[in-house]
N, C-alpha and C positions, 0 to 999 in steps of 0.2 A: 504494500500500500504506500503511494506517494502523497507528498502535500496537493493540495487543491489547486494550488498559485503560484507562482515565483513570490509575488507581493507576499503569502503567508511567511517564506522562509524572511523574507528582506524585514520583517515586524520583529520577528524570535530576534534575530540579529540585532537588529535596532534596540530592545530589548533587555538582551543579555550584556551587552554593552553597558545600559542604565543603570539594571539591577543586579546584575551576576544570574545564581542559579535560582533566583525568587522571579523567574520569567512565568514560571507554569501557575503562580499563587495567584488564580482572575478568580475576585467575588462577583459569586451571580445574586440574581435576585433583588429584591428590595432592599433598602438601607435600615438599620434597625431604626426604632421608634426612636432611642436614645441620642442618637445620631440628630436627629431633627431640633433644627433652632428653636427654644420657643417663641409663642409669639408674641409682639413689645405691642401693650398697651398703649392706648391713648392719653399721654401724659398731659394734655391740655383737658381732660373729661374731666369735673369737681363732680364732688361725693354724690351730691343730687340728680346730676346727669349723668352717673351711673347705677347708682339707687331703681332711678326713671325707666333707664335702657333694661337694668337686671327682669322690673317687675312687667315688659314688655314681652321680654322672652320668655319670661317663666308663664305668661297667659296663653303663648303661643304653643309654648310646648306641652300645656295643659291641655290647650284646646287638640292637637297632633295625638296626645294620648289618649284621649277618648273619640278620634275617629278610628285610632284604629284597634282600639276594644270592639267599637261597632264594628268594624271594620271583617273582623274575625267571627263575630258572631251572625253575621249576615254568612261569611264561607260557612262556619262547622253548620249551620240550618238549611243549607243548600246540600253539602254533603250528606248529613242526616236524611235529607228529603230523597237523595236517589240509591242513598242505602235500602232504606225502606221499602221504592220501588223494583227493586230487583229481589 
């Protein structure tokens, strides 16, 4: 079995040159969580105008949680119903 490309060998090279024998060490995948910046507040926001913002989102995300309680209960009564039928 050969390499794919000229260009693959001329990358290793390029490479091994950089790093030495830490050429083959490629992380796959996602970056861990830790890894991630957090993220910088609005340091011009005063307490009230986040107090404000907090209790905007906590209605919205009240209101997200009981659609989709309904949400579920509208499926399992549809399931139920063609359980039944069969």
């Amino acid at each position: 079995m050969g390499l794919l490309s000229y260009g693959m060998l001329q990358n290793w090279i390029k490479k091994y040159k950089e790093n030495g024998y830490n050429i083959v060490e490629r992380k796959r995948g996602r970056s861990p969580t830790i890894m991630k910046k957090p993220k910088v507040l609005n340091k011009t926001e005063t307490i009230e105008e986040e107090v404000e913002r907090l209790k905007k989102e906590n209605l919205y995300l009240k209101a997200e949680l009981e659609y989709v309680g309904k949400l579920r209960a509208v499926v399992q009564a549809r399931k139920n119903r063609q359980q039944k039928k069969k």
